[in-house]
N, C-alpha and C positions, 0 to 999 in steps of 0.2 A: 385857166385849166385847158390842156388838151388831150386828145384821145387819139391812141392809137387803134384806130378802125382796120381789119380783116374780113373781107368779104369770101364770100362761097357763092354762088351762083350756079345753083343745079338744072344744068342743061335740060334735063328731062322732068322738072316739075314734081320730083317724087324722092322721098328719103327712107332708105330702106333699112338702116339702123338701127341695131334693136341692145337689149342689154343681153347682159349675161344672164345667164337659166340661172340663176341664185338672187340676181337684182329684179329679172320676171316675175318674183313671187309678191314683192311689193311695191313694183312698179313697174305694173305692162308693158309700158308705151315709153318711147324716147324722143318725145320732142318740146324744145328744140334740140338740137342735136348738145350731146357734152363737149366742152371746151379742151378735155382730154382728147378726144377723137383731134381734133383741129391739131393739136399740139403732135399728135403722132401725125398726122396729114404732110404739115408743114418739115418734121424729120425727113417724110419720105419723098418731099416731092426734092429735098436736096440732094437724095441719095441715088434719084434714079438715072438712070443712062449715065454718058457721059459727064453728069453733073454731080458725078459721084467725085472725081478726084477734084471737084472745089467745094467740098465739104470744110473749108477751114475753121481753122480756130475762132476766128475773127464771127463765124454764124455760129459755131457752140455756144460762144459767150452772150451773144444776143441770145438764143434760144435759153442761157440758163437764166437772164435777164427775166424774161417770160416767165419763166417757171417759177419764180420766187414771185409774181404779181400774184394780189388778189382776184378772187373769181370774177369775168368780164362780166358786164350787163352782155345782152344779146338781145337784139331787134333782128325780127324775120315777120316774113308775111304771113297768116294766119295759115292754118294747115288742119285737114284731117284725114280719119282715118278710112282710105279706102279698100278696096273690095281687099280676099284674101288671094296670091298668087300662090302656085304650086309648080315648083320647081324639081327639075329629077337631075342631082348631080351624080355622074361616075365615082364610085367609091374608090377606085383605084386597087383592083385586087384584080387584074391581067396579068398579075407576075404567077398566080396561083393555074389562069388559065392555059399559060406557054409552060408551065412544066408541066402538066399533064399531057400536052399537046407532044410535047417532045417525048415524052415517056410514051407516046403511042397510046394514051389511056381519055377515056372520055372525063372530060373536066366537070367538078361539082354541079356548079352553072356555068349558063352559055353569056356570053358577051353580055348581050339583050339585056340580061337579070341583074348584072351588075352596077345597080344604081340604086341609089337611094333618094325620097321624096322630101323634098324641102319645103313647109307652108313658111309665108313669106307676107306679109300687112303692113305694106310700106305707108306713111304721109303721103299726101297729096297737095301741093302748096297753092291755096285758094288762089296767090294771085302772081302773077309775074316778079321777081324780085328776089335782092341776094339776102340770106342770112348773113348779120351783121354781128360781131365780137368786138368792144369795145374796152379799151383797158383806159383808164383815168390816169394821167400826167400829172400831177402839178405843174406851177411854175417854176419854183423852187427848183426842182429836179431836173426841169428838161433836159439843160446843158449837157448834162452826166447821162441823162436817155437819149438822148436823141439820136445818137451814130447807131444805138438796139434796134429804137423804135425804124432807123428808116433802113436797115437792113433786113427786118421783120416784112416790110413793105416789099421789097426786093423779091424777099421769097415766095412773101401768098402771092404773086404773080406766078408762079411755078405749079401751084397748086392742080390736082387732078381727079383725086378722088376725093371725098367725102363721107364715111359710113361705109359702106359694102363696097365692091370693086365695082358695081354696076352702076354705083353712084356720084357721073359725070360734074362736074364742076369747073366752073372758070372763075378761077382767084385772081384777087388785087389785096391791095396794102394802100394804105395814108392816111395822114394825119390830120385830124378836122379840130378845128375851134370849135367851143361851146356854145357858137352861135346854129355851126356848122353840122354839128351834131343832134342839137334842140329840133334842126329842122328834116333830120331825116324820118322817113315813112314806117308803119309798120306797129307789130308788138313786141311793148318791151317787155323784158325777163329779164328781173332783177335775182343776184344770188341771195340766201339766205342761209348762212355760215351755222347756226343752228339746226340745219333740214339735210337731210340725206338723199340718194336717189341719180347725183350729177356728179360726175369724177373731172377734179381737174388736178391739174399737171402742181409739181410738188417740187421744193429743191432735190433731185437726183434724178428727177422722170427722165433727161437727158440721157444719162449714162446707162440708168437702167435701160433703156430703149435701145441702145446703141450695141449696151453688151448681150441683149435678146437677141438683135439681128446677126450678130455673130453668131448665138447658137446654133440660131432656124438654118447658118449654111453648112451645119453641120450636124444635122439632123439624120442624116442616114449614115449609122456605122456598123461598122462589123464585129460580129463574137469573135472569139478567139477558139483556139482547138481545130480539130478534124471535124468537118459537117457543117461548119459553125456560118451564120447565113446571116445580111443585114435585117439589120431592124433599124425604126423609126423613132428617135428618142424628140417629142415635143419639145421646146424648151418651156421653164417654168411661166405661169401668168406672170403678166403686169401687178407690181406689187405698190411702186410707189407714185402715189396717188391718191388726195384725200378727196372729201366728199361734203356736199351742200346743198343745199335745192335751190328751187327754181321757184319763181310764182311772177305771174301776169302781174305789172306794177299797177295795173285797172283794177286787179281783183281786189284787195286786201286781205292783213294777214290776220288770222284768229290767236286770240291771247287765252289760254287758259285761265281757269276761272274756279276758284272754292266761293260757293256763296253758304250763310248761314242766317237762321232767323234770332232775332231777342224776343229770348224768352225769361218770363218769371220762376221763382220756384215751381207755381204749379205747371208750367209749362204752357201758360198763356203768351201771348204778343207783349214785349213791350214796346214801348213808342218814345218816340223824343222828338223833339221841333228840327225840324229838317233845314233852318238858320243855324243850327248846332254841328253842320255836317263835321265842322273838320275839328271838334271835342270828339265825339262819335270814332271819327277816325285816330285821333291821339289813344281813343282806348283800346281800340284794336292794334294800332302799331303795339302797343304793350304787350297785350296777351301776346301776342307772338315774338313777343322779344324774351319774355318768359318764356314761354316755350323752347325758345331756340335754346337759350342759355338752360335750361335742365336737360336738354338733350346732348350736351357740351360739344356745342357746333364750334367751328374755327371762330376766334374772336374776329378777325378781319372779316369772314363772311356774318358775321351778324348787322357788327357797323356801317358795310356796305346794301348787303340786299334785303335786310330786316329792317337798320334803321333808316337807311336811303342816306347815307352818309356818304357825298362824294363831291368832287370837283366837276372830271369833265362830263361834256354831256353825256358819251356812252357809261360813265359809270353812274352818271342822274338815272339813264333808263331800265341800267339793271337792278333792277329794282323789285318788290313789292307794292302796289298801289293798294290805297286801303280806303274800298269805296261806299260807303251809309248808301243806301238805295232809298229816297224816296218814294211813297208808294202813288203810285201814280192810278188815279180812282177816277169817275165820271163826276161831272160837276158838285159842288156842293159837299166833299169829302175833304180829311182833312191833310193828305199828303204826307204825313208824317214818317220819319222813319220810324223800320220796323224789323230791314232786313240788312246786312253787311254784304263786300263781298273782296273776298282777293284777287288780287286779277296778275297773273306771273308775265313778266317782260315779252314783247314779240320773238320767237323763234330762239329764248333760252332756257324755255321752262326745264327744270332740273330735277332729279330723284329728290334732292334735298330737303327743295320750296315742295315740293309737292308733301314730304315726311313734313315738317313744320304744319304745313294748313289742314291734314291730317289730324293732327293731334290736337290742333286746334278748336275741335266737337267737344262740346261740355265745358272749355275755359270759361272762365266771368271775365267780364268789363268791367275793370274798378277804375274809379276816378282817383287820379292824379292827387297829391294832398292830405284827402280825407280818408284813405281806405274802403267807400263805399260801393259793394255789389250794387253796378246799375242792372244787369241784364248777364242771361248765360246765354251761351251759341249752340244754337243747335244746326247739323249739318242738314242742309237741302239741297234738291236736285235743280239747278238754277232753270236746267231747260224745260224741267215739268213746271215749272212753280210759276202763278200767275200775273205775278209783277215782277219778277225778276227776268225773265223773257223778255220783256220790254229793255230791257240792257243788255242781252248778247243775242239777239235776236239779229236778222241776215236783212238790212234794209239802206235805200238810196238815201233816204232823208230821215236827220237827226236833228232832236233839236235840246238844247240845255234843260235839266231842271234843276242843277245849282248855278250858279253865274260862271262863268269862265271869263278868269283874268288872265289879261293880255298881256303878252310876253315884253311890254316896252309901254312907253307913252304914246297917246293918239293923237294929242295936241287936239282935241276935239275934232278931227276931221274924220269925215267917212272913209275915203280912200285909204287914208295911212291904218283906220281900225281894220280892215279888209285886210291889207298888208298884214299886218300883226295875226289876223286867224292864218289866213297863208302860213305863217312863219311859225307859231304854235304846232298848224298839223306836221311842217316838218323836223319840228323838236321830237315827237311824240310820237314819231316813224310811222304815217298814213302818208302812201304814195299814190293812193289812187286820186285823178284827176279830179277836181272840183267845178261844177257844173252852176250853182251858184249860192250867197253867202247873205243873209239878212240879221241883222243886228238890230237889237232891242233892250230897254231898259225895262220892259213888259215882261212880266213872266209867259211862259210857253202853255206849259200844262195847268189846270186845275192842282189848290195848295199848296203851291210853289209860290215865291215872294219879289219884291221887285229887288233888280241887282246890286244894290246899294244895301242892300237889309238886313245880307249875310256874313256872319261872323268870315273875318280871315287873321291868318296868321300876321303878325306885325311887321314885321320885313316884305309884307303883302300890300299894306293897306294905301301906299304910294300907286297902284298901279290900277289902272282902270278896269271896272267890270264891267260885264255887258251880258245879256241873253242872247243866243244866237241857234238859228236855225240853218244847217248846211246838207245841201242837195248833190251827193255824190254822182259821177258819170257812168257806174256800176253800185251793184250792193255792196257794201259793207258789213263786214260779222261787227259785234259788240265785243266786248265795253268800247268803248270811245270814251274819253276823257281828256281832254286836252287844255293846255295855259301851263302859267306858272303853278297853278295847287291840282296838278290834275294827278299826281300820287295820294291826296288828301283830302278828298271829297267833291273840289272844287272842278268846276268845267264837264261837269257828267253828265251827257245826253244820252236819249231815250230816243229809240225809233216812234215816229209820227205818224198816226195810223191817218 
């Protein structure tokens, strides 16, 4: 794997980039800066001065090379938000003060007045260091990228502004190996294709950009007729351009979550051996497969994200995970389930899953077979409810109270079981750094069993299980569920008080 790295480097420590007054309403602040801005940066820094008439073809096509990538990770130095500046721009209405002047008449307002006050709450970058844009290579590909990727490099050496025109910059371009890369400094900001709020560059941003700056040099024209006087025609916004968020790869991401209690006809608790997790779970996969199919959803989305039917691993994750919550009680209780919960894919939750889990209040649990009502669901508020907070609750250290099997064989070693949790959190998309990893064949919490004790699926029972407690480098939102049965009850930790 390699990357093509884009650097920016703000001379003065400060970013003064802000969104547009409609993207303000749901997202104040813009940092790190959008990969869009960059992608216009690198337009202009080809067009300016005399480095306009080697604008060739030959940078179009790199540039549209770009625009067809996925959104870059981006590593900069941490940043906040400093004081508010107030700026007074000339509005540009002297054309109004020299005809009165020449009419021999006193002008509306005087020179003086002619301005307008700008509040301005630029970043402040904690520490010396370039913001970094990182696009991923394969190997595969290089060949066929390579003459993009190093004429890409060519040009962020051009680079000048960044954000606002006040916003100095000294760009470079190159291409680091994955070792080369691993080791540079800073925070990353990973995209999340799911999330809105960051505009990046799209097949046409190119042309579109190209035939804007055409307009803007023809922005001032004239009416037609007797009297008839220029006017200012803007050209239209930037239209092509889609949208994704951002999050700190430290922080983690929160999965949406329907939790529900079993309940009896009369609306008491019921219970079931929490060795039974992933029965528990086959019942719930039902009720919602029922569900789906009366609401006569696409057959292909049931088979995928209802029954978790798929090959590769992005279509393993989109998914619904279908989690029995053990009740996790003070010594001497009996741990049993009592409560359910869905928990919708990282950064895909949908109108859909969310109708499904919805109507999912008041379904029965029946077993497989026999037709027997075990339990009806009733809807709960996960984050009021006092054992189910224990699963989406905001904490560094988690630890199993089903076993989590491990994505592979351990060959009985420690090291290589370590390896395999590794490899798990990045099946089950948790990017935030791991601080450190304890493995046990010992149950965690009170009522919980040792790992060996727990029913798993057959195409399961080849793979080893383990209890495991893991100490993240930041906090973690819930659910966490991770291994091979981690959509079926299996590998589901509980923050550790």
């Amino acid at each position: 794997m390699r990357w093509l790295c884009i650097e920016a480097h703000f001379l003065a420590g400060r970013y003064h980039g802000r969104r547009s007054e409609r993207e303000r309403t749901y997202f104040p602040h813009e940092w790190p800066p959008n990969p869009y801005r960059l992608f216009q940066a690198l337009i202009a820094a080809g067009n300016i001065g005399f480095r306009r008439t080697e604008f060739s073809d030959a940078k179009k096509e790199a540039l549209r090379w770009l625009e067809r990538r996925e959104a870059p990770e981006i590593i900069c130095p941490a940043a906040r938000r400093a004081t508010v500046v107030r700026l007074y721009v000339p509005n540009n209405d002297m054309d109004k003060v020299a005809r009165a002047w020449a009419a021999g008449k006193a002008p509306e307002k005087q020179p003086n007045e002619l301005r307008t006050d700008k509040d301005l709450r630029p970043h402040e970058l904690a520490e010396d260091g370039p913001v970094r844009f990182l696009w991923p290579i394969a190997e595969e590909e290089w060949e066929a990228a390579r003459p993009y990727a190093e004429m890409l490099c060519e040009e962020a050496r051009h680079l000048h502004c960044l954000g606002l025109g006040i916003d100095l910059v000294a760009g470079n371009g190159r291409i680091l190996s994955a070792q080369e890369r691993n080791a540079l400094s800073g925070e990353t900001w990973i995209p999340d294709a799911g999330g809105i709020g960051w505009r990046v560059p799209m097949a046409g941003s190119l042309d579109e950009l190209i035939g804007r700056y055409a307009d803007q040099k023809k922005r001032v024209q004239a009416g037609r007729g007797r009297g008839a006087e220029r006017y200012v025609a803007p050209p239209a916004p930037p239209m092509m351009y889609r949208e994704v968020g951002y999050m700190r790869r430290a922080e983690g991401r929160r999965r949406s979550v329907h939790a529900f209690a079993l309940a009896d006809q009369g609306g008491a608790f019921r219970s079931f051996d929490p060795r039974d997790a992933v029965v528990v779970a086959a019942w719930l996969r039902h009720a919602a497969h029922e569900r789906a199919k009366a609401m006569k959803l696409d057959a292909a989305f049931i088979e995928r994200f209802i029954c978790g039917h798929g090959d590769s691993a992005e279509t393993k994750n989109d998914r619904f995970s279908y989690l029995p919550l053990p009740t996790i009680a003070p010594k001497g209780r009996d741990g049993r389930i009592r409560r359910v919960m869905l928990a919708e894919p990282f950064g895909r939750g949908n109108g859909v899953a969310q109708a499904v889990a919805r109507r999912l209040g008041g379904a029965s649990l029946v077993e497989d077979g026999t037709g027997e009502i075990k339990a009806d669901l009733r809807a709960i508020d996960a984050f009021a409810d006092g054992v189910a907070i224990r699963y989406v609750g905001k904490a560094r250290t988690w630890a199993t109270v089903t076993p989590l099997v491990l994505p592979g064989r351990d060959d009985f070693r420690s090291r290589k079981a370590h390896t395999l949790v590794l490899k798990a959190l990045a099946q089950a998309g948790y990017t935030t750094p791991v601080a450190e990893i304890t493995l046990q064949r010992q149950p965690v919490f009170p009522g919980a069993d040792l790992a060996h004790a727990y029913r798993v699926p057959a195409y399961l029972k080849e793979f080893p299980r383990t209890h495991a407690i893991i100490t993240f480098a930041e906090d973690v939102p819930g659910p966490v569920a991770l291994g091979a049965g981690r959509h079926i009850g299996l590998g589901l930790f509980a923050t550790l008080a």
